[in-house]
py3Dmol code that shows the C-alpha trace and the ligand (Angstrom):
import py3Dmol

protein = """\
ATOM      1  CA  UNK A   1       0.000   0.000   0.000  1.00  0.00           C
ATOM      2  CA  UNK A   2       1.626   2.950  -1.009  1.00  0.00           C
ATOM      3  CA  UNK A   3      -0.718   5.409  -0.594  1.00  0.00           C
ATOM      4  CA  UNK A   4      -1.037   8.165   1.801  1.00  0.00           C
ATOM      5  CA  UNK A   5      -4.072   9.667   1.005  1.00  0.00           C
ATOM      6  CA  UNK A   6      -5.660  11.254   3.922  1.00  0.00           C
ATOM      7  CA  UNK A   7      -9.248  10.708   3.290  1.00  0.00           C
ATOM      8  CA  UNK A   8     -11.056   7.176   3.682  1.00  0.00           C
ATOM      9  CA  UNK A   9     -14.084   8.562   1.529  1.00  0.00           C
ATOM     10  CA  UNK A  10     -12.106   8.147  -1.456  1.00  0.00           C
ATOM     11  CA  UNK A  11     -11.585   4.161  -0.948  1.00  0.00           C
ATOM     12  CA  UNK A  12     -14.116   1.928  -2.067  1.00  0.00           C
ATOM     13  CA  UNK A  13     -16.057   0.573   1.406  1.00  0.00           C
ATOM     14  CA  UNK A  14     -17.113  -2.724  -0.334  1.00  0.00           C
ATOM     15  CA  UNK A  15     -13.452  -3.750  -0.323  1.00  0.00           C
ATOM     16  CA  UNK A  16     -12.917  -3.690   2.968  1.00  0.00           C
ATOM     17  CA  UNK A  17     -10.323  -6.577   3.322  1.00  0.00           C
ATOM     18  CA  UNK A  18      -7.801  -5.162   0.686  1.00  0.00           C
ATOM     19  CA  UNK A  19      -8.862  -1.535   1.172  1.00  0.00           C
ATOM     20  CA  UNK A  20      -7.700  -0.333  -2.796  1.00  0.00           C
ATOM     21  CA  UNK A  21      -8.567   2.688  -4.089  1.00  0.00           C
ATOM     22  CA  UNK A  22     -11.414   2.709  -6.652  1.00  0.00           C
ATOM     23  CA  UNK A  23      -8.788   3.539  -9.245  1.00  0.00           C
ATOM     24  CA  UNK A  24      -6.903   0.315  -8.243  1.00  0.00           C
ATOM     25  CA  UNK A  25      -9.795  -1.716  -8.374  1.00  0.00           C
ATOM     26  CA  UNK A  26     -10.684  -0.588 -11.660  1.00  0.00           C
ATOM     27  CA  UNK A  27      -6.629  -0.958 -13.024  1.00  0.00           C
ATOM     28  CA  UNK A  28      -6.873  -4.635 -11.730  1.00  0.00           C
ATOM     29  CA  UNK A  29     -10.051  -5.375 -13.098  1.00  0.00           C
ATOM     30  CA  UNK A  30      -9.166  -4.037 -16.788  1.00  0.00           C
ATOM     31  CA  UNK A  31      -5.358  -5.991 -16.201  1.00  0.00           C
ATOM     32  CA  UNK A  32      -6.766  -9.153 -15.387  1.00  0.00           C
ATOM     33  CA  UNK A  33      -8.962  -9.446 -18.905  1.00  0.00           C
ATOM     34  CA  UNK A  34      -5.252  -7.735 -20.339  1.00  0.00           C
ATOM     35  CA  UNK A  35      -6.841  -5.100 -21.858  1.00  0.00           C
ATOM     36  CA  UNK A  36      -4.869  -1.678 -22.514  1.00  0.00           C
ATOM     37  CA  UNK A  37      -5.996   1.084 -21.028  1.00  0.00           C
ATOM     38  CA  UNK A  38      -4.179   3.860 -22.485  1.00  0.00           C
ATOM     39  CA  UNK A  39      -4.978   7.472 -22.248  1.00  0.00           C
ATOM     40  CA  UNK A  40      -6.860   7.221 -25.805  1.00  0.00           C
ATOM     41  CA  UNK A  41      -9.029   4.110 -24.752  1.00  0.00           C
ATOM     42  CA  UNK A  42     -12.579   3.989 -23.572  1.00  0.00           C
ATOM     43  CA  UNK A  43     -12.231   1.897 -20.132  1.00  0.00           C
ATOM     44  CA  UNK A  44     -15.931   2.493 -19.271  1.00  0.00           C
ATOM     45  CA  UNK A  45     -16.918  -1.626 -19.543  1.00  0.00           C
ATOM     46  CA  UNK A  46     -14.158  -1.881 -16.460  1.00  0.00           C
ATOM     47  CA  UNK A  47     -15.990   0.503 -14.455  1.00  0.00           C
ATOM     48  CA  UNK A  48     -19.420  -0.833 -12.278  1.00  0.00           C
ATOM     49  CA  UNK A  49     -22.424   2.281 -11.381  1.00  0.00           C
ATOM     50  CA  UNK A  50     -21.606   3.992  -8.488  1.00  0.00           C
ATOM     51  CA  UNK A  51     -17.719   3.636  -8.989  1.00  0.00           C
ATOM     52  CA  UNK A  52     -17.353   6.624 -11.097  1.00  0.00           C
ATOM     53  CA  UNK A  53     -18.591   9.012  -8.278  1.00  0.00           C
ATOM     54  CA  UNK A  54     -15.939   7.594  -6.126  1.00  0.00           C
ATOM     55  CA  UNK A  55     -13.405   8.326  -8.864  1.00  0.00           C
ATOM     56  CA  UNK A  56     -14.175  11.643  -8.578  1.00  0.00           C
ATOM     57  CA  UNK A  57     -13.569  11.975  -5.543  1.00  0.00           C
ATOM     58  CA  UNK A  58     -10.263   9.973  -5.465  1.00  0.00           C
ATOM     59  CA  UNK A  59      -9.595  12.084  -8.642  1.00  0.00           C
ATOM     60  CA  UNK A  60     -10.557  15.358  -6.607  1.00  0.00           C
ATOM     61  CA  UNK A  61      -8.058  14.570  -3.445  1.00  0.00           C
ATOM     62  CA  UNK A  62      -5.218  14.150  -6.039  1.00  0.00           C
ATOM     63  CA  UNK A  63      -5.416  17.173  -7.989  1.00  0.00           C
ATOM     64  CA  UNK A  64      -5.798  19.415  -4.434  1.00  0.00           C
ATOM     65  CA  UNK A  65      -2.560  17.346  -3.451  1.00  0.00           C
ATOM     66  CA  UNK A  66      -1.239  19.391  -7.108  1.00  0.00           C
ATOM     67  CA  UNK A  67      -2.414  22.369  -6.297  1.00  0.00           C
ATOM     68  CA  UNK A  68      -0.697  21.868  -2.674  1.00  0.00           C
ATOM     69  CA  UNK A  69       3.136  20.872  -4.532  1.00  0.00           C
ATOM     70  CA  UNK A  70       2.433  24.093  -6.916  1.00  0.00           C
ATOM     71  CA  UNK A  71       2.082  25.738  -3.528  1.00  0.00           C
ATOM     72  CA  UNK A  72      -0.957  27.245  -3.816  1.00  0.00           C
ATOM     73  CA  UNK A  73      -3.342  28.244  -0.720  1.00  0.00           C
ATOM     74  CA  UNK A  74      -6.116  26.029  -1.279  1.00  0.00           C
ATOM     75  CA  UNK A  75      -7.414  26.845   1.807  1.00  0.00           C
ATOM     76  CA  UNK A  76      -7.358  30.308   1.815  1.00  0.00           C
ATOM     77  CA  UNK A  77      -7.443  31.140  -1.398  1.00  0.00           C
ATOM     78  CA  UNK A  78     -11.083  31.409  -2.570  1.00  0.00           C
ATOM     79  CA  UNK A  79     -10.480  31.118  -6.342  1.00  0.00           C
ATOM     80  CA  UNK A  80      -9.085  27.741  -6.148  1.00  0.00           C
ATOM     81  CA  UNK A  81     -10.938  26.144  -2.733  1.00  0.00           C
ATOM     82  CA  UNK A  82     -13.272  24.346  -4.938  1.00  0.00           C
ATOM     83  CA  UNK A  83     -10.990  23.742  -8.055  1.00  0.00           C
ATOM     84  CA  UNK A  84      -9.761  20.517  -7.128  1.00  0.00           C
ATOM     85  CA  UNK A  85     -13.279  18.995  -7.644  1.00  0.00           C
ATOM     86  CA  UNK A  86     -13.851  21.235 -10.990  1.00  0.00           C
ATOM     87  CA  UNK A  87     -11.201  20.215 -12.310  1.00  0.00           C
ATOM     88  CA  UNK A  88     -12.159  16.342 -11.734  1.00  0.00           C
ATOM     89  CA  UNK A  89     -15.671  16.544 -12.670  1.00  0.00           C
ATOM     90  CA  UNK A  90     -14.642  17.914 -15.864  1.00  0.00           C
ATOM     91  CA  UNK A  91     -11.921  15.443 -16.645  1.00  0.00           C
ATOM     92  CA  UNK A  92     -14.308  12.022 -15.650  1.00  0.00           C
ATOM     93  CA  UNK A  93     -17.308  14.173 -17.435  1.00  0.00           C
ATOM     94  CA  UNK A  94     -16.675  16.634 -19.822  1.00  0.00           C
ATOM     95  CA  UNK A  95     -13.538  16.398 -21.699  1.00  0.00           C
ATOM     96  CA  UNK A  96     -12.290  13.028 -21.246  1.00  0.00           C
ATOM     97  CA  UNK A  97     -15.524  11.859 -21.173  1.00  0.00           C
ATOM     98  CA  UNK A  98     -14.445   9.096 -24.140  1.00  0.00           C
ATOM     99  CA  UNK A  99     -12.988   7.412 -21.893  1.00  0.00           C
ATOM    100  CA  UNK A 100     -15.091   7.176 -18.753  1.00  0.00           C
ATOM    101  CA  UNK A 101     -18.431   7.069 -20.354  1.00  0.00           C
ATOM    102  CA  UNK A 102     -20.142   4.433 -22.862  1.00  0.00           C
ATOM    103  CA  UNK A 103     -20.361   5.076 -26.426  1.00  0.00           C
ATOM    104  CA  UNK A 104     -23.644   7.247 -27.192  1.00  0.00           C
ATOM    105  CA  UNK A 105     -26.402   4.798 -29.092  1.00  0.00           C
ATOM    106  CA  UNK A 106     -26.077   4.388 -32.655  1.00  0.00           C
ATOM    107  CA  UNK A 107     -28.821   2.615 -34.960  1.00  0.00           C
ATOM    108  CA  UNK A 108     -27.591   1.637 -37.682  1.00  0.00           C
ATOM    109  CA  UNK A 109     -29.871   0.739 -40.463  1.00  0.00           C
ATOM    110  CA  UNK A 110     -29.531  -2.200 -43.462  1.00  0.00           C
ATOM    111  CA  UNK A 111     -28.557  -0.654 -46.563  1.00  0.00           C
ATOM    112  CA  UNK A 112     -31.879  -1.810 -48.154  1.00  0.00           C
ATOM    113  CA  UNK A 113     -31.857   1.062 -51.227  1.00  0.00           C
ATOM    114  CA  UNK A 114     -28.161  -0.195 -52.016  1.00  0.00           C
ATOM    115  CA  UNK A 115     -27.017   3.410 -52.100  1.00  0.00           C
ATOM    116  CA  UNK A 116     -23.514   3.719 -53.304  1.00  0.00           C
ATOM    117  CA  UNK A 117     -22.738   7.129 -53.664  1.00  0.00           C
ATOM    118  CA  UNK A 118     -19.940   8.914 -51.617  1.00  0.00           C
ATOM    119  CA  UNK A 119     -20.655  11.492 -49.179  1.00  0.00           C
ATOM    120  CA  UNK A 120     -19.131  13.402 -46.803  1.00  0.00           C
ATOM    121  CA  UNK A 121     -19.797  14.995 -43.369  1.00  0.00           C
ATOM    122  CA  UNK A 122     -18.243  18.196 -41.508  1.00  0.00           C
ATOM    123  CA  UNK A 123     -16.779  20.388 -40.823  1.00  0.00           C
ATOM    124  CA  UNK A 124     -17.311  18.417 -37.172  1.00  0.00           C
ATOM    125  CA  UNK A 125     -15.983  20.101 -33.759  1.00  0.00           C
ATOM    126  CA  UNK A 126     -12.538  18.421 -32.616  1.00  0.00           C
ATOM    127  CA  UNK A 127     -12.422  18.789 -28.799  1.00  0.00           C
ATOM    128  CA  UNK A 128      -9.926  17.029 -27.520  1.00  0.00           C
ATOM    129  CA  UNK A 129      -6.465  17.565 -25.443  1.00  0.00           C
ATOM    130  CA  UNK A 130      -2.844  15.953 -26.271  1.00  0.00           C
ATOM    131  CA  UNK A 131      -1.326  13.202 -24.399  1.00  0.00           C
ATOM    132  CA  UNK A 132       1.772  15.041 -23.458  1.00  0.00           C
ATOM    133  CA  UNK A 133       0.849  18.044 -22.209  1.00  0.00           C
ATOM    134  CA  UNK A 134      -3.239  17.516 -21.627  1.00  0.00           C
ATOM    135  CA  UNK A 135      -3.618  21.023 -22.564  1.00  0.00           C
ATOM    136  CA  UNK A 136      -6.428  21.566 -25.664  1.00  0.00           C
ATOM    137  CA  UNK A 137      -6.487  20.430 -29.437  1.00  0.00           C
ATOM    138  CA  UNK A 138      -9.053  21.503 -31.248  1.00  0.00           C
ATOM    139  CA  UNK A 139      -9.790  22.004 -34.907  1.00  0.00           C
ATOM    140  CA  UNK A 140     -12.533  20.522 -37.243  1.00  0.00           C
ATOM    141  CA  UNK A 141     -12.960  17.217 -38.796  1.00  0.00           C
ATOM    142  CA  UNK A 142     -14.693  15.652 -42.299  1.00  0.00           C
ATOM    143  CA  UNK A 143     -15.947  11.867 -42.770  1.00  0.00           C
ATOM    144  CA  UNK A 144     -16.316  10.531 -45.997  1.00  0.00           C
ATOM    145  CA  UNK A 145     -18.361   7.844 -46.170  1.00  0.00           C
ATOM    146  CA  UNK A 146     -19.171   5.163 -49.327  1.00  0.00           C
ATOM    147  CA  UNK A 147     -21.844   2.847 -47.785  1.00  0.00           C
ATOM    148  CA  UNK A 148     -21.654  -0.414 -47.764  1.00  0.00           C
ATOM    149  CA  UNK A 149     -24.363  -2.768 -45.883  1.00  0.00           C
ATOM    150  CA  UNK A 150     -25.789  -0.494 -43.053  1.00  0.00           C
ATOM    151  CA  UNK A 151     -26.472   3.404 -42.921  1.00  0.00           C
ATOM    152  CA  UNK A 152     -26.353   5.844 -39.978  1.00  0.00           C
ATOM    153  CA  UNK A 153     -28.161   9.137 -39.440  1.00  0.00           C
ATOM    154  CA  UNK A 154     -25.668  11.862 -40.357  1.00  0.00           C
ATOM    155  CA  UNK A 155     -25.718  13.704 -36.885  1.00  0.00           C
ATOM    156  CA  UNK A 156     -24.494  10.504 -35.500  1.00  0.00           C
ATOM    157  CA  UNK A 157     -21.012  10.924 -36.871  1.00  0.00           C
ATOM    158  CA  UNK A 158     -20.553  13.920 -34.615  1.00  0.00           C
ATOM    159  CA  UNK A 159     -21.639  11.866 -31.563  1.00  0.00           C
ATOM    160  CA  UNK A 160     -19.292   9.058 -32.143  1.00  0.00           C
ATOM    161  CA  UNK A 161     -16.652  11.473 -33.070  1.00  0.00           C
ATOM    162  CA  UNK A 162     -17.200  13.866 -29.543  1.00  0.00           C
ATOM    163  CA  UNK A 163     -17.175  10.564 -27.842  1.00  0.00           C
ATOM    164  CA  UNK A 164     -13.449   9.141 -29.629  1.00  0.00           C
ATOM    165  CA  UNK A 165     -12.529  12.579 -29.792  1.00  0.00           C
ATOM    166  CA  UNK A 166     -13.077  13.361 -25.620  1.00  0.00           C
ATOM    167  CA  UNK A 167      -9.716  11.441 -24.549  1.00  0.00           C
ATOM    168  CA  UNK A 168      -6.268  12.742 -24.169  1.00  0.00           C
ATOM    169  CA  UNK A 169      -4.692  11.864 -27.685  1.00  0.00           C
ATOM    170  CA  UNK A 170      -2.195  12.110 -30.489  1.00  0.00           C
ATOM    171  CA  UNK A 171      -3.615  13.482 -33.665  1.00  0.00           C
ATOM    172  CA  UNK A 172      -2.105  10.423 -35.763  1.00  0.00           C
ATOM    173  CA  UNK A 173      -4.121   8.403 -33.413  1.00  0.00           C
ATOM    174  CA  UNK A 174      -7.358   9.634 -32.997  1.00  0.00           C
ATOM    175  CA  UNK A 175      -8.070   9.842 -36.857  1.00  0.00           C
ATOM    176  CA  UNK A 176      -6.914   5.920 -36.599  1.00  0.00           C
ATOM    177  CA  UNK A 177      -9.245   4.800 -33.755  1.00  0.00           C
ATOM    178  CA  UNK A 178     -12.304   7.328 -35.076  1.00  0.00           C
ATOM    179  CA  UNK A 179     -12.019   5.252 -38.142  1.00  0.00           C
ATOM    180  CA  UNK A 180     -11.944   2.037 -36.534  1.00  0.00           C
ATOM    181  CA  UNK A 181     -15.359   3.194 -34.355  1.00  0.00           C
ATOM    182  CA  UNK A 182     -16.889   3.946 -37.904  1.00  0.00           C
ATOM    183  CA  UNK A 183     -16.214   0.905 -39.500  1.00  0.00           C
ATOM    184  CA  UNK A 184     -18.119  -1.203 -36.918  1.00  0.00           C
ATOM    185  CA  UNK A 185     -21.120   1.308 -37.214  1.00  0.00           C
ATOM    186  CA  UNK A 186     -21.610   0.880 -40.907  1.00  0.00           C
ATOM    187  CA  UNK A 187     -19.087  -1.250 -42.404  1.00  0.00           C
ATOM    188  CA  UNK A 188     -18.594   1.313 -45.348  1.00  0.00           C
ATOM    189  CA  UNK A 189     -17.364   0.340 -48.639  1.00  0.00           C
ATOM    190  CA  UNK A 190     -14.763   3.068 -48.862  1.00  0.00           C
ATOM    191  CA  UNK A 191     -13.964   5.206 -45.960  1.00  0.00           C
ATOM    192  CA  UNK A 192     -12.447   8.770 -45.467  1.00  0.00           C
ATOM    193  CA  UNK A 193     -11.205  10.974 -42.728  1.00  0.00           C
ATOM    194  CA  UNK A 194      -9.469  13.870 -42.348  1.00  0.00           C
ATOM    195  CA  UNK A 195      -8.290  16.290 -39.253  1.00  0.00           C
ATOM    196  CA  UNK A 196      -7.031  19.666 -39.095  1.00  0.00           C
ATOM    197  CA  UNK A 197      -6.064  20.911 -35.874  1.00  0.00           C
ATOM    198  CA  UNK A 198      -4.602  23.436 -33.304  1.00  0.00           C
ATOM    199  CA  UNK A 199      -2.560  22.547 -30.624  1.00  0.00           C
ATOM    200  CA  UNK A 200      -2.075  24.359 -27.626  1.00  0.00           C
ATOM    201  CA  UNK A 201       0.989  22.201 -26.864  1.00  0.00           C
ATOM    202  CA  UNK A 202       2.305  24.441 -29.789  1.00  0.00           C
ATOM    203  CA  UNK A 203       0.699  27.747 -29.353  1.00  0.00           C
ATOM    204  CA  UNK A 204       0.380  28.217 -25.673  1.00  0.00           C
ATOM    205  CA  UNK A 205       3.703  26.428 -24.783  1.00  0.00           C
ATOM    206  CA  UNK A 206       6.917  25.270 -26.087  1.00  0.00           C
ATOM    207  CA  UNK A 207       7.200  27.253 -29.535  1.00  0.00           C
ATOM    208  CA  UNK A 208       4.574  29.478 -29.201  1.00  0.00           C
ATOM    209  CA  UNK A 209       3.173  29.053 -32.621  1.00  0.00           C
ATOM    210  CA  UNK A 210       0.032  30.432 -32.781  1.00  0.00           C
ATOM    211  CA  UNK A 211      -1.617  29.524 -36.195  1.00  0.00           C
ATOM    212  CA  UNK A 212       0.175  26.657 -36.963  1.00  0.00           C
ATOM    213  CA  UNK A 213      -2.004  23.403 -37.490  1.00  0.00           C
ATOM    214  CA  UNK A 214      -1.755  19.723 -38.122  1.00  0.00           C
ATOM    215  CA  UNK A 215      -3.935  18.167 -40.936  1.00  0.00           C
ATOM    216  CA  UNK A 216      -3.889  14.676 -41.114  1.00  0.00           C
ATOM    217  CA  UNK A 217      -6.097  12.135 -42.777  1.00  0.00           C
ATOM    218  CA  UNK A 218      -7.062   8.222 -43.147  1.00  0.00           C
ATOM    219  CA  UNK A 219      -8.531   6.077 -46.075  1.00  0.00           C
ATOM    220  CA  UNK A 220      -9.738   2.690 -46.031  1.00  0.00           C
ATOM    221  CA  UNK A 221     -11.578   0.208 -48.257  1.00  0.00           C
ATOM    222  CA  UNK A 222     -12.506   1.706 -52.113  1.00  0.00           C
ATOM    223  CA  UNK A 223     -10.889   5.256 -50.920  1.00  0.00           C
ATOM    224  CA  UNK A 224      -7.652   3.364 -50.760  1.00  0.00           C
ATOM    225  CA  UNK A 225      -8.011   1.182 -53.667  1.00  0.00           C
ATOM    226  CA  UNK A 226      -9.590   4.028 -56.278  1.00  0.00           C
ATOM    227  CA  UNK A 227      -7.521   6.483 -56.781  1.00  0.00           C
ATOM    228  CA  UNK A 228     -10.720   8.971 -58.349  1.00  0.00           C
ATOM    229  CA  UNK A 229     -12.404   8.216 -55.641  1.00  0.00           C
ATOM    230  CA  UNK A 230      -9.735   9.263 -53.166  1.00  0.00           C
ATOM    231  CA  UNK A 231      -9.781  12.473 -54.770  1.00  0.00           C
ATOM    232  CA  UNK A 232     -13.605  12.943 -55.227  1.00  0.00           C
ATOM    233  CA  UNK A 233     -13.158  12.751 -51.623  1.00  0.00           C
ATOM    234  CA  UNK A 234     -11.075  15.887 -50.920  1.00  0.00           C
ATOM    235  CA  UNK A 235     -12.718  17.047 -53.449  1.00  0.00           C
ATOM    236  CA  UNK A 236     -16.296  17.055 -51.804  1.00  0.00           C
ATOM    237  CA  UNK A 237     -14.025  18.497 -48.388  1.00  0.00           C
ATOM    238  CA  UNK A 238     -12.139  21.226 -50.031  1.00  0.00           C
ATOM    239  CA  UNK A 239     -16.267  22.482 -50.943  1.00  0.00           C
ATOM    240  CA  UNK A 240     -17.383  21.965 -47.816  1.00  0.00           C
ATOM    241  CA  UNK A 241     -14.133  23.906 -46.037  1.00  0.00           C
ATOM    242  CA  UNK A 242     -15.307  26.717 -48.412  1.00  0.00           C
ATOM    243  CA  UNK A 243     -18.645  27.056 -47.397  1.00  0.00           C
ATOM    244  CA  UNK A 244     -19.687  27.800 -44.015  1.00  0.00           C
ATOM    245  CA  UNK A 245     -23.275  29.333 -44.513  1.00  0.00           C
ATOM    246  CA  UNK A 246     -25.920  28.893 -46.810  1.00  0.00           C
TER     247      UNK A 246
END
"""
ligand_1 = """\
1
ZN
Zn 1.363 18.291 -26.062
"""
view = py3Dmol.view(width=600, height=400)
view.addModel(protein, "pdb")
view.setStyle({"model": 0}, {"cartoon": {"style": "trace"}})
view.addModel(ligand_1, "xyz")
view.setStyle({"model": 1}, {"stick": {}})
view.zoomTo()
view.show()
């Protein structure tokens, strides 16, 4: 037992005999099945109800034990006497939610008019931090899509892509595992997705470069075999970049 964590609230009372922290419970739990549980993956199967209000709290103690080494008055000063438990609501909730949370329900729906057009989708929001530095990277995103045997509703693409896109992440990553999440939603024919982002790693920090941005991109299936349609593709995105309003 290495910890030295003050506050018994934070441990989880059913374990009584080994007295773990939720967040070792849950690290067992996902080793034992060996799963990976890096800082882009969605661990929420690991994690039972109730357990993620005690993570906030164990989540909570450890960022006011930060605040304490960056020598800050937590208890004095009333900017930051609550910030500890912001700052972990919005991590388990809000912007890492991808990992904590379930993926949002998608439908998907047999492809029963054999459509076999391309389209694509976006710009959509990215919202998401970098694994280094967990400080913000956020830019816009376009999906391509040629369907193959099932269809999903259009605005669902932004809900799977919040969800991938709410984890601490490398760029060349998250356009990687976004793909992966769309492929099991609607096995597509040909698949397309590109990213162009900001980071704050670069423009708030370290070379202070405020308007550069990383655009990467992935294809799959026909976009990777058919070279046209590859470039129908950024085609359709370069128009959509263009036009904001109608
Ligand atoms: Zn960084």
């Amino acid at each position: 037992m290495t910890s030295t964590l003050p506050n018994d609230n934070i441990r989880n009372f059913d374990d009584q005999i080994t007295n773990k922290l939720i967040s070792e419970i849950i690290r067992d739990r996902i080793k034992s099945t060996g799963t990976r549980f890096s800082a882009n993956d969605n661990i929420a199967e690991f994690i039972n109800p109730g357990e993620l209000e005690i993570l906030e709290k164990e989540v909570a103690s450890r960022v006011k034990d930060l605040l304490k080494s960056l020598v800050i008055d937590v208890e004095n000063d009333h900017n930051t006497q609550e910030t500890a438990e912001r700052v972990s609501k919005m991590y388990l909730n809000e912007v890492f939610k991808g990992r904590y949370h379930e993926q949002p329900k998608v439908t998907s729906f047999p492809n029963d008019k054999k459509l076999d057009e391309i389209y694509t989708v976006g710009p959509i929001s990215v919202r998401s931090a970098c694994s280094h530095h967990l400080v913000p990277i956020l830019g816009e995103c376009w999906i391509g899509i040629k369907p193959g045997n099932k269809v999903i509703g259009l605005s669902k693409f932004a809900r799977v892509a919040a969800w991938v896109f709410s984890r601490p992440h490398i760029q060349e990553e998250a356009v990687m595992i976004l793909a992966d999440e769309i492929e099991k939603l609607c096995e597509p024919k040909g698949l397309g997705i590109i990213i162009k982002a900001q980071h704050y790693c670069m423009k708030w920090r370290g070379v202070k470069e405020p308007n550069t941005s990383m655009i990467n991109s992935v294809v799959r299936g026909d976009f990777r075999h058919d070279l046209s349609l590859k470039q129908e593709f950024f085609e359709l995105v370069k128009q959509q970049s263009a036009t904001n309003n109608y």
